[in-house]
LUMTOR-376342 format. One record per residue: residue number from 0; residue in one letter; x, y, z of N, C-alpha, C in turn. Coordinates in nm, 3 decimals, m for minus. Atoms other than C-alpha are relative to their C-alpha. Layout:
# LUMTOR-376342
[NUM,'a',[X,Y,Z],[X,Y,Z],[X,Y,Z]];
...
END
This chain:
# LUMTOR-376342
[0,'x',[m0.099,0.092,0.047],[4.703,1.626,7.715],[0.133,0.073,m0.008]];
[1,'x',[m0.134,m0.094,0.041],[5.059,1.716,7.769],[0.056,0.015,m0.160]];
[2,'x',[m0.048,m0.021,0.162],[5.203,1.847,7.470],[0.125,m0.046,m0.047]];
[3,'x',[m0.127,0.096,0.072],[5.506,1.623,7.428],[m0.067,m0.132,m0.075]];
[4,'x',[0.096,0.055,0.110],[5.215,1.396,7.256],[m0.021,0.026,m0.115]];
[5,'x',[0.018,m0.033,0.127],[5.151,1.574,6.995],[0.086,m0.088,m0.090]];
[6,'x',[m0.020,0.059,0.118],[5.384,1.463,6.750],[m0.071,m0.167,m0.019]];
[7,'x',[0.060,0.136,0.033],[5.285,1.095,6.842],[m0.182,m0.008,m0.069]];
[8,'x',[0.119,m0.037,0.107],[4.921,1.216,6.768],[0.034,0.017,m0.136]];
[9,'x',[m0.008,m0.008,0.160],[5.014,1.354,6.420],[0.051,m0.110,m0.032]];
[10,'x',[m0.022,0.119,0.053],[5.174,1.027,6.356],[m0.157,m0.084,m0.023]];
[11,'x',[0.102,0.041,0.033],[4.859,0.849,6.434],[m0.100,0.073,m0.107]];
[12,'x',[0.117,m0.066,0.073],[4.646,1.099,6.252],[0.051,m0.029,m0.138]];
[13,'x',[m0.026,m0.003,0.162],[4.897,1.053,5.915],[m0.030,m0.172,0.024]];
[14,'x',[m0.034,0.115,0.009],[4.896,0.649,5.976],[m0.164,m0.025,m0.028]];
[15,'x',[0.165,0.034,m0.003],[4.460,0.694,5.987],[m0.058,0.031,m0.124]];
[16,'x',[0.068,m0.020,0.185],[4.427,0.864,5.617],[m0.002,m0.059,m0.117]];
[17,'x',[0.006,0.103,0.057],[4.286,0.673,5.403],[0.121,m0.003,m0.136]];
[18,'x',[m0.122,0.004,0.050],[4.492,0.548,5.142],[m0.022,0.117,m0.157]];
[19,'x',[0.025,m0.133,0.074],[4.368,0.801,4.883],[0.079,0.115,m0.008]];
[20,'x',[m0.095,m0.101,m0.016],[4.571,1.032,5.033],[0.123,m0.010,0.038]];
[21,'x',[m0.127,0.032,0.025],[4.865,0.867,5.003],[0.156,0.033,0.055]];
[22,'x',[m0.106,m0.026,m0.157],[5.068,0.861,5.323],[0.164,m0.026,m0.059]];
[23,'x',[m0.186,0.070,0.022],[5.445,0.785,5.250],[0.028,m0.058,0.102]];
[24,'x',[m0.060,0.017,m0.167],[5.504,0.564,5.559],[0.198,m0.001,m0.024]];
[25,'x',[m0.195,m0.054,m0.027],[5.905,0.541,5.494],[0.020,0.142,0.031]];
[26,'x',[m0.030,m0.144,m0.023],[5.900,0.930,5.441],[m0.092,0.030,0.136]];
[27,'x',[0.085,m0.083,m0.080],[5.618,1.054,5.678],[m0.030,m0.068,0.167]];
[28,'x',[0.014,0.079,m0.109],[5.549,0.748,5.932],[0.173,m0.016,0.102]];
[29,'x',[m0.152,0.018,m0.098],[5.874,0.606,6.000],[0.109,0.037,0.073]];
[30,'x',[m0.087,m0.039,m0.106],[6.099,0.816,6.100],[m0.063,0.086,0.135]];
[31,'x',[0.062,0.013,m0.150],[5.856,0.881,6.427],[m0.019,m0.076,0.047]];
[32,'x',[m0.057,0.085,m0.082],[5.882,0.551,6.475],[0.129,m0.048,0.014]];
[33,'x',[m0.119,0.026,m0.040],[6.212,0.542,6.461],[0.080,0.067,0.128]];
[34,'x',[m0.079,m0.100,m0.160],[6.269,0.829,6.707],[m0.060,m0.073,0.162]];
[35,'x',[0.088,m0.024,m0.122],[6.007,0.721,6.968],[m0.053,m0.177,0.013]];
[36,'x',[0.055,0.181,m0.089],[5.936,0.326,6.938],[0.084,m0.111,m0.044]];
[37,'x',[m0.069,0.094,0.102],[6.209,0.131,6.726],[0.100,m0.097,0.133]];
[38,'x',[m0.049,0.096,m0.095],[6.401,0.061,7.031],[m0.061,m0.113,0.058]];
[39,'x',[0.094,0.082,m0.094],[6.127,m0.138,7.174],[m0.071,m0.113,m0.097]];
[40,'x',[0.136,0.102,0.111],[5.920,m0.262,6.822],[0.099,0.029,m0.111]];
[41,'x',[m0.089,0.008,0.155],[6.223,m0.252,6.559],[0.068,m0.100,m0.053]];
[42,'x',[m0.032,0.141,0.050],[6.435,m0.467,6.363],[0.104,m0.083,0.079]];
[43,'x',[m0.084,0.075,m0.094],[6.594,m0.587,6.644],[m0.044,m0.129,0.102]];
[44,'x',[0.121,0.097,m0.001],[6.451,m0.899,6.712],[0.019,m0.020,0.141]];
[45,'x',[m0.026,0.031,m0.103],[6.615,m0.979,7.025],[m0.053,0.126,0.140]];
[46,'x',[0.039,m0.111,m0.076],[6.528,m0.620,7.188],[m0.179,0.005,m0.009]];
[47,'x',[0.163,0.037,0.025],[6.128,m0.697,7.056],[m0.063,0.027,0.096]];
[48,'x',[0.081,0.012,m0.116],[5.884,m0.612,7.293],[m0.164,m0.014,m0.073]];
[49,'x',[0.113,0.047,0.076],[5.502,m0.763,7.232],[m0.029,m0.040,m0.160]];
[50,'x',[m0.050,0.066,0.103],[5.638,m0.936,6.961],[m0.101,0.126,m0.106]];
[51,'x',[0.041,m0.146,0.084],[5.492,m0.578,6.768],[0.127,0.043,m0.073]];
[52,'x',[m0.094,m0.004,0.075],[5.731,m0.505,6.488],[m0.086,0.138,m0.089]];
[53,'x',[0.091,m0.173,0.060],[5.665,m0.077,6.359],[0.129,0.047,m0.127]];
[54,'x',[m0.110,m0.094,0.062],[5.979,m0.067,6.142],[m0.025,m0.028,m0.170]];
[55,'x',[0.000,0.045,0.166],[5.846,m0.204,5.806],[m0.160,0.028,m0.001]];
[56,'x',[0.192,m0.052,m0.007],[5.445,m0.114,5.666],[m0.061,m0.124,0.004]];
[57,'x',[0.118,0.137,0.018],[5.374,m0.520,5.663],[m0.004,0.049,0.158]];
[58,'x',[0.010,m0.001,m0.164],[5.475,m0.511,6.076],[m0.085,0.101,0.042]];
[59,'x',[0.103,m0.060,m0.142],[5.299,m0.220,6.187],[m0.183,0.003,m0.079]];
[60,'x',[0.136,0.036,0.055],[5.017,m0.306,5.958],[m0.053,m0.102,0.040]];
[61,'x',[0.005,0.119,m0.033],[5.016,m0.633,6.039],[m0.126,m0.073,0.122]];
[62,'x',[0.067,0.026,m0.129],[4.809,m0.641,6.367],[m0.084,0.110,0.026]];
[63,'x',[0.150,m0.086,m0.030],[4.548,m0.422,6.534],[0.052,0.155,0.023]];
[64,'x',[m0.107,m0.167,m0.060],[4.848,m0.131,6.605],[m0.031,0.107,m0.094]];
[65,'x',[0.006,m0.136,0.096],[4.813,0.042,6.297],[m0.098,m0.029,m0.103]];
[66,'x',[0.155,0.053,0.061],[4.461,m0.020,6.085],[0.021,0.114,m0.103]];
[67,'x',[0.055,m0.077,0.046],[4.499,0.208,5.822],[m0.128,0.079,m0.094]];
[68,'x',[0.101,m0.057,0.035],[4.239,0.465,5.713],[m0.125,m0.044,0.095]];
[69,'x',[0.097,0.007,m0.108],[4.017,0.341,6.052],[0.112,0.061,0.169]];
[70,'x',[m0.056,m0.043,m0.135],[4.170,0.530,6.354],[m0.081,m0.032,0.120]];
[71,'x',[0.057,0.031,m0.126],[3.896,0.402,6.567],[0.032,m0.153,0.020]];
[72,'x',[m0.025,0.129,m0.011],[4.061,0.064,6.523],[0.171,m0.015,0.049]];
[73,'x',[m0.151,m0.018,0.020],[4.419,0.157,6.552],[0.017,m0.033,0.175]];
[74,'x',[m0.032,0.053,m0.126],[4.554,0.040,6.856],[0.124,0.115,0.076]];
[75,'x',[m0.062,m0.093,0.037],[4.808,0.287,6.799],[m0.030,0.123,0.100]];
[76,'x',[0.091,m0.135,m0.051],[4.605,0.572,6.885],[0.002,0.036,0.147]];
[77,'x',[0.043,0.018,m0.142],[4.467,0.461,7.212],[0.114,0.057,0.061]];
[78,'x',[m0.094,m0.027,m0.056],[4.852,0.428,7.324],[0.034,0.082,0.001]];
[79,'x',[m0.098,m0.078,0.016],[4.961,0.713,7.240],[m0.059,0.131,0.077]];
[80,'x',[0.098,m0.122,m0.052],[4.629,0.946,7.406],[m0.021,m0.057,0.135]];
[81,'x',[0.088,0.047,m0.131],[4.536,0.700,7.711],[0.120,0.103,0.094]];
[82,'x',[m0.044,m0.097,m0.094],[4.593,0.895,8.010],[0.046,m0.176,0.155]];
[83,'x',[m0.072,0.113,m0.046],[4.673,0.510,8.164],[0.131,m0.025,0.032]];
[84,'x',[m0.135,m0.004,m0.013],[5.047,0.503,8.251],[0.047,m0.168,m0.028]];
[85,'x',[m0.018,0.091,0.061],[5.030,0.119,8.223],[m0.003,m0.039,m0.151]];
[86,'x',[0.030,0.036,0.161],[4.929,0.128,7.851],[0.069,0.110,m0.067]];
[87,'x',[m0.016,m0.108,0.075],[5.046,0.458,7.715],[0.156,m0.008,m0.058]];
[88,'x',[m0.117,0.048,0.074],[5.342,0.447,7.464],[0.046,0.128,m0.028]];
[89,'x',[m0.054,0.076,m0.092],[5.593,0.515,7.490],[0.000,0.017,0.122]];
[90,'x',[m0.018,m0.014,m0.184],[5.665,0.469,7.868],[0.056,0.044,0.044]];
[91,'x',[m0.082,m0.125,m0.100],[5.742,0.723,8.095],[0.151,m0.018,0.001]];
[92,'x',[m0.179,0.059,m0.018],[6.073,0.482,8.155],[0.063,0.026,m0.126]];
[93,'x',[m0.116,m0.053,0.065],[6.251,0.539,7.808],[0.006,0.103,m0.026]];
[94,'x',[m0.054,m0.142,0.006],[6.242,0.957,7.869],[m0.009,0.032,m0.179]];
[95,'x',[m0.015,m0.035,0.112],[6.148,0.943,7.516],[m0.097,0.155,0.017]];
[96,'x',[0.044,m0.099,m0.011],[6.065,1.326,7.494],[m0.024,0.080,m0.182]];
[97,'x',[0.006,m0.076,0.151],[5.938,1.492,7.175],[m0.027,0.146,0.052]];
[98,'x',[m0.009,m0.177,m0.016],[5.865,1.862,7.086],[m0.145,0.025,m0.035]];
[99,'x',[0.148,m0.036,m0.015],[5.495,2.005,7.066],[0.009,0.033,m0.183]];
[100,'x',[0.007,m0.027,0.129],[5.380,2.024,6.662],[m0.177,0.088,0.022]];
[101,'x',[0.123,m0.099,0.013],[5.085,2.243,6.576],[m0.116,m0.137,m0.077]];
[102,'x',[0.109,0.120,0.062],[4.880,1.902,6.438],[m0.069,m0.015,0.099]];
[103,'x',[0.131,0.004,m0.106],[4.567,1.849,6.559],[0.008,m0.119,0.019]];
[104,'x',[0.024,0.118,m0.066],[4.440,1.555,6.754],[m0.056,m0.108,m0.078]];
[105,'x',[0.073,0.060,0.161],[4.365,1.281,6.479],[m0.200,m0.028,0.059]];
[106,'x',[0.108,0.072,m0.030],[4.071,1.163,6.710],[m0.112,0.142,m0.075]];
[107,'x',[0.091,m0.119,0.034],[3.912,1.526,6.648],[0.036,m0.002,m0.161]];
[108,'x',[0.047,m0.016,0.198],[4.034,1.523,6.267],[m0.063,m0.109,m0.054]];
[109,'x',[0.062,0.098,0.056],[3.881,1.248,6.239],[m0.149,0.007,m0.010]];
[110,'x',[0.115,m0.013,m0.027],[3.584,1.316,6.372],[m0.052,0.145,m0.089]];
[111,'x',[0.013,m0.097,0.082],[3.594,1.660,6.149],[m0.069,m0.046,m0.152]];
[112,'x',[m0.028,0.057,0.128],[3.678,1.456,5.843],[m0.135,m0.072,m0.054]];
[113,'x',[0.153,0.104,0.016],[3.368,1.219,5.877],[m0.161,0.122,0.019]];
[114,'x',[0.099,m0.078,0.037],[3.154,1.494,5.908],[m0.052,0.086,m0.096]];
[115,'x',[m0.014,m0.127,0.127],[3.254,1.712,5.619],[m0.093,m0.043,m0.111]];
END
C-alpha cells in the first residue's frame, strides 16, 4: 500500500474506536477530512458529491461511510485501502497527497484489538 495512505488509514482506524475511547471527531477526525475530502463531501452543498456529507459527526455518521466502533462496516475504510482506482478515495484526480504517519493499518489494529 503506498504510503501516502496512511494518514487516511489512521483516520479510519481513530473513526473505528469504540466510543469508550473517546475519539474527538472535531479535534482528531475532522481536520483529515478537511484536508483530503471536504472539497468533495463538505458544507458546500452545491460542490456535494454522493450526496455524502463528512464535515459534521451526524453526516459522516449518518450512512454506511463511517459506522463507528465497527470498521468492518465502515465504508470509509474500504475507500481509503481498495487497490480499485474506481472506488478508492480520494481520487487520483484531486492530487490530494498526504505524508506517511507511523499508524498502523486499522484493519490489522483491529484485528489485534479483537484478539487481545
Amino acid at each position: 500500500m503506498p504510503a501516502k495512505h496512511l494518514p487516511f488509514l489512521a483516520l479510519a482506524l481513530a473513526l473505528a474506536i469504540p466510543l469508550q475511547a473517546r475519539v474527538d471527531f472535531n479535534r482528531e477526525v475532522r481536520p483529515l477530512l478537511a484536508k483530503h475530502c471536504f472539497a468533495c463531501h463538505g458544507p458546500d452543498k452545491e460542490a456535494r458529491k454522493a450526496k455524502l456529507r463528512l464535515d459534521t459527526f451526524e453526516g459522516a455518521t449518518g450512512s454506511s461511510a463511517i459506522v463507528p466502533g465497527h470498521i468492518d462496516k465502515s465504508d470509509l475504510v474500504y475507500r481509503i485501502e481498495t487497490d480499485d482506482k474506481d472506488d478508492r478515495m480520494p481520487p487520483s484526480s484531486t492530487n490530494s497527497e498526504s505524508t506517511p504517519t507511523n499508524s498502523p493499518s486499522p484493519t490489522k489494529a483491529s484485528t489485534n484489538a479483537s484478539s487481545a
